[in-house]
C-alpha positions in Angstrom: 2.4 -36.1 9.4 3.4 -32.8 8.0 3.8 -30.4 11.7 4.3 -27.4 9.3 1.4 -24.8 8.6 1.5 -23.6 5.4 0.0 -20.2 4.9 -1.0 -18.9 1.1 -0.5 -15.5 0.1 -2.3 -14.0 -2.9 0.3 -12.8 -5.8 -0.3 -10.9 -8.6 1.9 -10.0 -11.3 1.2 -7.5 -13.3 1.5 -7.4 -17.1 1.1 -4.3 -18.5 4.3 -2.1 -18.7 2.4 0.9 -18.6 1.0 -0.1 -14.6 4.6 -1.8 -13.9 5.8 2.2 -14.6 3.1 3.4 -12.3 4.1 1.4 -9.8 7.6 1.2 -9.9 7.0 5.1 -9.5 5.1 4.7 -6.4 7.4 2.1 -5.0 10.3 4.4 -5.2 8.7 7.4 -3.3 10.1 7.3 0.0 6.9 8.5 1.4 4.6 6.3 -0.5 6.4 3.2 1.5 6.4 4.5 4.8 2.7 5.1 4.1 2.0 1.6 3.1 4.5 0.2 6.1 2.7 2.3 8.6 -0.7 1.0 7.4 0.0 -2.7 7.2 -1.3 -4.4 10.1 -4.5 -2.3 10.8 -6.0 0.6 9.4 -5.0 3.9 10.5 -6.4 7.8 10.3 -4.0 10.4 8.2 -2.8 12.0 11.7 -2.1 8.0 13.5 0.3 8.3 9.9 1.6 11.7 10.5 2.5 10.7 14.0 4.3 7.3 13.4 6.2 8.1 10.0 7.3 12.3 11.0 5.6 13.5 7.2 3.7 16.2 7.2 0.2 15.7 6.9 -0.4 17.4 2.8 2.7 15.2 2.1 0.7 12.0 3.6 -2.9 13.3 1.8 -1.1 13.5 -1.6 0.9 10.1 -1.5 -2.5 8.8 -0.2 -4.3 10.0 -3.4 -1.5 7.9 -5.5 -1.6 5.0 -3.6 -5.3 5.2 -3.7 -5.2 5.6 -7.4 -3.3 2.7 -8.4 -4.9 0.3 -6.0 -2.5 0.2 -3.3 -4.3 1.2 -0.1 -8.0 0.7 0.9 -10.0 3.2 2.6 -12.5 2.9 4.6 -14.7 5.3 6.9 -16.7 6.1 10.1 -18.1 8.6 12.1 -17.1 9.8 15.0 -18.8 9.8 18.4 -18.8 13.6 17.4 -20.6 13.0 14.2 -17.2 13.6 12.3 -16.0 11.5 9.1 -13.1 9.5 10.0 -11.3 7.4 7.5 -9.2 4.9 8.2 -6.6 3.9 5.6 -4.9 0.0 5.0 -1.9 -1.0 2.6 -3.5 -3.4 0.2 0.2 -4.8 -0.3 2.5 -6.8 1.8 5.4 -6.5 -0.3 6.5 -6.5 -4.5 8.9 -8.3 -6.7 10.3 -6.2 -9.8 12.6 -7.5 -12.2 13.9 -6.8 -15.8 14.4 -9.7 -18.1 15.0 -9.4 -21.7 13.7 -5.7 -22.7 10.4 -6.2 -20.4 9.9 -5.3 -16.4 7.8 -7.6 -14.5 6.4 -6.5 -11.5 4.7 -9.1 -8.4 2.7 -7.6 -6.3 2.0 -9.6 -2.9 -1.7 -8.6 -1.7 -1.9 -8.2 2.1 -4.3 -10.3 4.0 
């Protein structure tokens, strides 16, 4: 009997080379990772962000807009006890594989849980 427990992750690669650009250019802003590192195990507000990763809070707005844009990070919202919006922002990704083989870049995306 097999003791081991085998977990499945979701993968995507992606095919186009135009979104393999996109997100190659995401994945090598500094900010955009500590964005989606900071929001990987639970959902987090834009000043919880500013807090943990030091950037300042238009900075973290901005890269949230791109990561939003190409899929990256999920938001969600609430309201406050105060009767203020809160949203609450998760990193869609757990990681990404990116290689270039024969004239074409292949990109893997690894979807987080």
């Amino acid at each position: 009997m097999n003791n081991h427990l085998q977990v499945l992750q979701s993968q995507c690669k992606i095919e186009k080379d135009v979104k393999n650009d996109a997100l190659l250019s995401v994945f090598s802003d500094r900010y955009c990772r500590f964005i989606l590192e900071a929001t990987m195990n639970k959902p987090k507000a834009v000043t919880e962000i500013a807090v943990e990763t030091k950037i300042p809070l238009s900075t973290i707005y901005r890269r949230i807009q791109t990561l939003h844009d190409n899929r990256l990070l999920h938001i969600s919202g609430m309201i406050s006890n105060d009767g203020k919006k809160l949203f609450l922002y998760k990193s869609r990704v757990k990681g990404f594989k990116s290689r270039y083989h024969e004239g074409k870049i292949e990109v893997e995306l690894t979807f987080n849980n």
